[in-house]
N, C-alpha and C positions, 0 to 999 in steps of 0.2 A: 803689539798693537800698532797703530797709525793713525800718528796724534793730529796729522797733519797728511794732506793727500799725494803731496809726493813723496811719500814715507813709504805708503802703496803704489805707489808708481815704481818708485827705486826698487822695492822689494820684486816686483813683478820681471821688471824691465832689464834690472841692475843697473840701473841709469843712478845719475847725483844731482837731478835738478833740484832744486826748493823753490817752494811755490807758500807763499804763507797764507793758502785755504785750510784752513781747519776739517778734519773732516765731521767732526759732531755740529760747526756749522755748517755746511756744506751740505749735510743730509736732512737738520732742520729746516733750509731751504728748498731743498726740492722736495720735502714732505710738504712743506709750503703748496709748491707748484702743483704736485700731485691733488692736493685737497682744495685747488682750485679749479683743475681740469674737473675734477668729479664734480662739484659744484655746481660751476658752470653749465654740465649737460646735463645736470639734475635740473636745472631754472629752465632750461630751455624747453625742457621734457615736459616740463609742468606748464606753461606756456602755449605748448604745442595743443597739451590735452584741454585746453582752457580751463583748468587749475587757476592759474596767475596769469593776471592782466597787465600791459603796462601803464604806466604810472606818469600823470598831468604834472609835469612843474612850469611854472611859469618865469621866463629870463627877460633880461632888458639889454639889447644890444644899443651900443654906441657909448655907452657910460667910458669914460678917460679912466685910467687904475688910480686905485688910491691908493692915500702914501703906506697903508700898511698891507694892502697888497705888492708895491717896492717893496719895501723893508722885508718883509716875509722872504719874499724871491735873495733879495740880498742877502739877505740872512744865510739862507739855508745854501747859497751856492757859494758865500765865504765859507762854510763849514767844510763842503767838498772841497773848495780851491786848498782852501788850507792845510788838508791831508791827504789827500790825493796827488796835491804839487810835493810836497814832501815826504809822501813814500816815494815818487818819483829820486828824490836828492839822495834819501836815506832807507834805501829798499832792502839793505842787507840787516840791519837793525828790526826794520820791519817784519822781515822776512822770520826771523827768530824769536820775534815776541810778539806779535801781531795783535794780541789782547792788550799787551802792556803799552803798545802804542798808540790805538786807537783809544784809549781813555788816559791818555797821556796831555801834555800840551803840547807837545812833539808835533811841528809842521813846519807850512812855509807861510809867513803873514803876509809878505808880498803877493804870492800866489792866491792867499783867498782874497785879499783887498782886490786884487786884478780880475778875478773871476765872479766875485759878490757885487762890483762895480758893471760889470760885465752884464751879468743877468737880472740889476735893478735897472741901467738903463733900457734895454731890451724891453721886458716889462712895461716899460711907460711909454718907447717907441712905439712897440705894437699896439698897445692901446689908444695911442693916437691917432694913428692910421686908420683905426678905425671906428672912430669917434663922431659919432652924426651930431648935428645941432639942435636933431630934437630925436633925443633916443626912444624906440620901438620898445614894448611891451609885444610876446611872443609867449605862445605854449608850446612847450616842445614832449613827445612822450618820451619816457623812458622806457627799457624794455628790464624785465627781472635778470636777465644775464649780464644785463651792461652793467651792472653793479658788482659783481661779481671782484674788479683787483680792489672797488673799496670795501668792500665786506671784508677781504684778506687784511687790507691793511688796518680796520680795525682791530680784526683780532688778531692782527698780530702785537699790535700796540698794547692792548690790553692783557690779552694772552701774557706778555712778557712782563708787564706789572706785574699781576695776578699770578705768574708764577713763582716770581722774584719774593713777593709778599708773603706767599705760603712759607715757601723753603726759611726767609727769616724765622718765621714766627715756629717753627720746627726746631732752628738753629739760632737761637736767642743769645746762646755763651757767648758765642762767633762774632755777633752783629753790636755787643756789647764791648765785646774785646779790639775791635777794630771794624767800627760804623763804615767809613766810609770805602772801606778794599771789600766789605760785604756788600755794600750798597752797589757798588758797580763791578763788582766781580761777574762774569760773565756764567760760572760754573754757580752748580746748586738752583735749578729752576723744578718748581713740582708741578706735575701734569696737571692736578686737577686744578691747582690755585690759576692757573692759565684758561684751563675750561671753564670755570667756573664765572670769571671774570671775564672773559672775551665772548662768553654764549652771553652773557647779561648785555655787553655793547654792542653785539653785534644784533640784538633782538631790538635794541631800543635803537638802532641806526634802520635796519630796515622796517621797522613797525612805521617811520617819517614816512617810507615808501611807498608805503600800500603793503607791507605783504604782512599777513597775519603769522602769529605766532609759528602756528601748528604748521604751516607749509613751508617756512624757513628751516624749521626746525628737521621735519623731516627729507629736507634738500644734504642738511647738511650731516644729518648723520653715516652715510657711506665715507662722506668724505671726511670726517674724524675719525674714525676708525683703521681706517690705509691710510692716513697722515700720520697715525701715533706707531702702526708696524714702521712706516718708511724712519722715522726720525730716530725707533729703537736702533735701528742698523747704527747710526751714528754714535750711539752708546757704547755699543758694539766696540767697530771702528774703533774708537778713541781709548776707549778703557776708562769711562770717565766716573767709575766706583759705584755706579748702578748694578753691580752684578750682584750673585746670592751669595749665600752663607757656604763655608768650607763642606766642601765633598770629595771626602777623601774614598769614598766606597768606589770599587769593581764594576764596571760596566756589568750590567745584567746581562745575560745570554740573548735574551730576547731583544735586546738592544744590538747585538752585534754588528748587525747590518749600519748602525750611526757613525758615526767620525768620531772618535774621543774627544775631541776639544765642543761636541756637542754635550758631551755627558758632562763634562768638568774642564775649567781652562783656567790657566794661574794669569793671566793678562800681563806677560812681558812686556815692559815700553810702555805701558800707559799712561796715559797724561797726566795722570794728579799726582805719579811719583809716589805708590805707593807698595809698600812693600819692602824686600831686601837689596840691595844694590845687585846686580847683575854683570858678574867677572870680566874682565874685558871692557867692557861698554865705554865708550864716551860720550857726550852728547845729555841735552836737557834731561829724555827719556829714559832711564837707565835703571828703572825696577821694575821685580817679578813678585804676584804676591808668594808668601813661600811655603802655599798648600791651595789647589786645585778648586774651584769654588763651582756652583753652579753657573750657567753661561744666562742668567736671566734673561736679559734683553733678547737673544735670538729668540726664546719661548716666547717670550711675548709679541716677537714680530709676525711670529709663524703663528701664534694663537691668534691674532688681531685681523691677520689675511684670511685665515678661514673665517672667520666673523663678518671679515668685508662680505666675501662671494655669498655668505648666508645673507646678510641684508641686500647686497643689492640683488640677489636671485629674486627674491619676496618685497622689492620694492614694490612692484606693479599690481603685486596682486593685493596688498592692501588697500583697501577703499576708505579706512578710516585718517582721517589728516591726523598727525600727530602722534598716531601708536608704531610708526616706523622711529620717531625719538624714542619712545618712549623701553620699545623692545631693545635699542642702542644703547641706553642707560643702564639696563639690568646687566645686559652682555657684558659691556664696558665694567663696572665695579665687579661682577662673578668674576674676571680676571684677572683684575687688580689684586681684589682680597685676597684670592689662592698663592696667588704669584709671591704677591708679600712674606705667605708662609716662609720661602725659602729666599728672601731677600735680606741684605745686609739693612738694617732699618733702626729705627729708635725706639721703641712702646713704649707705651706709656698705661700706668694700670689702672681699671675700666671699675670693675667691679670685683672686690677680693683679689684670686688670682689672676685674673682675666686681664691677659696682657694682647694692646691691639698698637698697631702703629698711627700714624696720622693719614695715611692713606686708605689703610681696612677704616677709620674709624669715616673719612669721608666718603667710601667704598658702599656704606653701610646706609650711608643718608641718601647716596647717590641711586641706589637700587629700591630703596623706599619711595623715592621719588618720581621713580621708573616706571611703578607699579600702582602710583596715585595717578600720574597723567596718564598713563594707558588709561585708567577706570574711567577719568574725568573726559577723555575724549571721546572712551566708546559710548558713555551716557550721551554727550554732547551731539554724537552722529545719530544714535537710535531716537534722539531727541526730535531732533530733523527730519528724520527719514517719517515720523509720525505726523509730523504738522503738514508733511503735501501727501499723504493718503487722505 
């Protein structure tokens, strides 16, 4: 595996650089960016069709910064001076632990004191410069796309609570036995606790907007769906214990035409160090599990991309708002729950023998849910469509 992207690099190139991108972050990143291109031309589409309007806010130029818009600035640009100037000093350190760094106290205090100073006075320069003596009241419109990197950065904020939140409450022994290396441990995030949490702030961030439920909701469904393929690749990549359960069976005939490491892959090198040492090796990475497992994560990337081109082929042709979510919801959980069948997981038992994980059991609410907002929207449209006959 390639815990880290010049891990692939070197392997590709035969090159020895080290770069301390990670690749499981690196591909939740540009899953990121991916689910905001889609986004984006989903607002604007809607926008275009006069769908969504933009949106009245009312600003006040000339106002001088106040001290906790300073302090804020300060704040947040000591944080980067701070480690950013000291992975500059201590990059080879950096370079090898990059998680253990960045939630470290490891930096340079001079560096953020000089850059924190830097961009509090900034801040109050600029604001003075342009500081009337009697400041202006102005409406300015916004447009639905221009929202677009804060709608991300909500959920991404939230998403990563929310995911964090789930995996604890999954992994209780863990967060007992050592609170604070679980609390900021980077690895152990659960998909849905991130949906689940980031679709609630990002609804109640653009609902301020203008934009109703049902047309957020259906902007954003393409692009969750080719966010969670693009991010599985990173799972992938890294080897970071998302895969399935041992499969030691014979490629099927019918399969022959696949790649072996498609049918079963023991994930050498992977990042959580799991498994049996691996002869020769030296280096952080240096285990293999030692029997062949399902390759999850690519199924589900490849299950998740045909999922996308189904929704967004049938975006246009729905006329009902909100049953493009709502058909996203069903999809999403049908592939979760199956998937899980063959995934290394925890169950917990339901009813008798009835053993489900925490994901089939959210998988299960999440598809019920799917199939109430379709009902409650298609009434909602046939509703409508009745009051201007």
């Amino acid at each position: 595996m390639y815990p880290k992207i010049s891990d692939l690099i070197n392997d590709i190139f035969g090159t020895h650089i080290q770069l301390p991108i990670q690749s499981y972050g690196m591909m939740m990143a540009i899953a990121f960016v991916v689910g905001g291109l889609i986004l984006n031309s989903e607002l604007k589409r809607k926008e275009r069709e006069k769908i969504l309007k933009p949106h009245s806010k009312k600003i006040i130029e000339g106002l001088p910064a106040t001290p906790f818009e300073i302090a804020l600035s300060g704040f947040i640009a000591f944080i980067l001076g701070f480690k950013i100037i000291g992975i500059i000093l201590d990059y080879k350190f950096f370079v090898d632990n990059p998680q253990e760094y960045i939630l470290s106290w490891k930096g340079s205090w001079l560096g953020g004191i000089l850059v924190g100073g830097f961009s509090a006075y900034y801040t109050w320069h600029s604001k003075e410069k342009k500081k009337l003596s009697k400041p202006k009241t102005k409406f300015v419109e916004i447009h639905p796309h221009e929202l677009t990197l804060n709608i991300l950065f909500v959920a991404v904020v939230f998403g990563l609570i929310g995911a964090k939140l789930f995996d604890m409450m999954e992994h209780l022994d863990e967060l007992f036995r050592d609170p604070l290396g679980t609390l900021f441990s980077f690895s152990g995030l659960t998909f849905y606790g991130g949906l689940i949490l980031g679709a609630i702030a990002v609804i109640l961030y653009t609902k301020k907007h203008g934009i109703a439920f049902e047309h957020i909701a259906d902007a954003t469904a393409p692009a969750l769906i080719l966010a969670y393929a693009v991010g599985r690749i990173g799972c992938q990549l890294a080897g970071d214990g998302c895969w399935g359960i041992p499969n030691p069976n014979p490629k099927p005939q019918w399969l022959s035409f696949l790649p072996n490491w498609l049918w079963s892959f023991n994930y050498p090198h992977n990042v959580i160090n799991e498994g049996i040492p691996i002869p020769g090796c030296e280096g952080q990475h240096c285990f293999v599990l030692p029997q062949p497992v399902f390759p999850t994560p690519l199924y589900e990337t490849i299950i998740c991309t045909l999922f996308f081109l189904i929704l967004w082929g049938i975006r246009k042709k729905l006329n009902i708002p909100g049953l493009l979510f709502g058909i996203y919801l069903m999809l999403n959980a049908l592939e979760r729950f199956f998937i899980e069948e063959i995934r290394v997981n925890r169950n917990y038992k339901i009813i008798g023998s009835i053993e489900l994980s925490q994901a089939q059991i959210i998988a299960i609410a999440i598809f019920i849910t799917g199939v109430v907002l379709s009902f409650i929207f298609y009434r909602k449209y046939k509703k409508l469509q009745t009051q201007r006959i």
